[in-house]
C-alpha positions as CSV (number, residue, x, y, z in Angstrom):
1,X,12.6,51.6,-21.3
2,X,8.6,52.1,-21.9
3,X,6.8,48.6,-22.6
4,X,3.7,48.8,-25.1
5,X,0.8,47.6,-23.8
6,X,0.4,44.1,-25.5
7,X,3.9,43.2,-24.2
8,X,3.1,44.7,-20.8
9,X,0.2,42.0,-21.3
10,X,1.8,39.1,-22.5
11,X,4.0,39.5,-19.4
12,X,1.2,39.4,-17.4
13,X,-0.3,36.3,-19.1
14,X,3.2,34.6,-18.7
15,X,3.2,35.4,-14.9
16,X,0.0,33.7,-14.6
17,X,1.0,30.5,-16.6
18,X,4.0,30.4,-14.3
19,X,1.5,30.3,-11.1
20,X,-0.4,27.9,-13.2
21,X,2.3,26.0,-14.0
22,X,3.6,26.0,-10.0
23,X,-0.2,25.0,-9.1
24,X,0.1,21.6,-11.1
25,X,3.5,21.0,-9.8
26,X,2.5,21.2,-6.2
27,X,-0.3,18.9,-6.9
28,X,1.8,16.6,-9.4
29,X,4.1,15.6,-6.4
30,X,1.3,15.5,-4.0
31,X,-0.2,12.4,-6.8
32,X,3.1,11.1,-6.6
33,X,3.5,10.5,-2.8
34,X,0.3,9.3,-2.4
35,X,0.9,6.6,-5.1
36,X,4.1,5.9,-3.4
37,X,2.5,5.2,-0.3
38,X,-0.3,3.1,-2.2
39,X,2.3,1.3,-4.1
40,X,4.3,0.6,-0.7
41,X,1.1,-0.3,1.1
42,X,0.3,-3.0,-1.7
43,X,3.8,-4.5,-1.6
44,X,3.3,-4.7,2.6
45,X,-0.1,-6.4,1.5
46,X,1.4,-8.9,0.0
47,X,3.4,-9.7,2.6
48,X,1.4,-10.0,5.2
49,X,-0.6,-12.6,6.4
50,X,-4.6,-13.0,5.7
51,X,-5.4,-10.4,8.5
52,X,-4.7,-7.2,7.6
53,X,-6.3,-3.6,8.7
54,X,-7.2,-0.4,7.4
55,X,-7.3,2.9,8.8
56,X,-11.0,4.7,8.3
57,X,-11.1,8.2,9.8
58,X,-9.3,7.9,13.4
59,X,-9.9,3.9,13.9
60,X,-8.1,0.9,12.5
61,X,-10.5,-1.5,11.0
62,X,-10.0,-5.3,10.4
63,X,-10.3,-6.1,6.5
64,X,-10.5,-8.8,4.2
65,X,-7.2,-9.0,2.3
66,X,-8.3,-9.2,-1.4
67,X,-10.9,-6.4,-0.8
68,X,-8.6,-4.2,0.6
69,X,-6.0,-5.0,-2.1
70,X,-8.7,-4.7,-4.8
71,X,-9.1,-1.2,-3.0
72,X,-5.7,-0.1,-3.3
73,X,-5.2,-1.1,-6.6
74,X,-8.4,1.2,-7.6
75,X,-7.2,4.0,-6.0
76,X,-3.9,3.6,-7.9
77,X,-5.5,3.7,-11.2
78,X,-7.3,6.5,-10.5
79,X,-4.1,8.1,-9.1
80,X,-1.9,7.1,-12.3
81,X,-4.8,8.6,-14.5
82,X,-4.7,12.1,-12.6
83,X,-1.0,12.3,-12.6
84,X,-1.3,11.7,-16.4
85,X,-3.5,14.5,-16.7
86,X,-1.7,16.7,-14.7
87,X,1.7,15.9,-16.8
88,X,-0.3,16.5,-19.9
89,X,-1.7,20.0,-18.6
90,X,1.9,20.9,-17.2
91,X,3.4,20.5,-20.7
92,X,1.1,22.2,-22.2
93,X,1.3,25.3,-19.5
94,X,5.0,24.9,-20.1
95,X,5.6,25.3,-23.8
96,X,2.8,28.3,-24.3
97,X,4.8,29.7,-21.6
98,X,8.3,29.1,-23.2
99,X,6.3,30.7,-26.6
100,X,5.5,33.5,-24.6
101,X,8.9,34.0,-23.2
102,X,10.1,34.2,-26.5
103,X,7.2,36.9,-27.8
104,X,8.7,39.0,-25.0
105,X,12.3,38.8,-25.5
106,X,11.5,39.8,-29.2
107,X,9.4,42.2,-28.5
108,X,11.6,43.7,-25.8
109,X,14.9,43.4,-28.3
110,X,13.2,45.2,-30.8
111,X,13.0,48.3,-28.2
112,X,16.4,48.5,-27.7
């Protein structure tokens, strides 16, 4: 079967969303361990007693509770913001690549 040349370049395009689209997933769950580990981290916090320690580089530093709680908690906004961005470009990776899929298959129907 001999593929014209825009659907030999919408497949093309739709391999590259699917990289794309594989890109924001890797970095989607990487968002979402880290916030699991801040959100685990905070409960710990509370827990603890008034000394508590944070890790900077290779060394383990004493902190000052509420600082280090007002830290986490910034970092965890930030966090949920990203991931909501990343969602947002995901879905829209996903459905211009589920358009294209269909563009494709029509195309490719028509052929035979």
């Amino acid at each position: 079967m001999d593929i014209d040349k825009e659907t030999s370049r919408k497949i093309q395009e739709l391999q590259v969303f699917e990289h794309n689209l594989q890109a924001y997933l890797m970095q989607k769950q990487a968002v979402q361990i880290e916030l699991n580990e801040i959100t685990t981290a905070l409960d710990e916090l509370k827990k603890s007693s008034d000394e508590v320690y944070k890790i900077v580089g290779n060394i383990m530093m004493k902190s000052d509770k509420e600082s280090l709680s007002g830290e986490l908690k910034e970092k965890k906004k930030v966090l949920d913001i990203r991931l909501s961005s990343i969602e947002k470009q995901e879905k829209l990776i996903s459905s211009k690549s589920e358009n294209l899929r269909d563009e494709i298959g029509k195309s490719l129907g028509k052929k035979q």
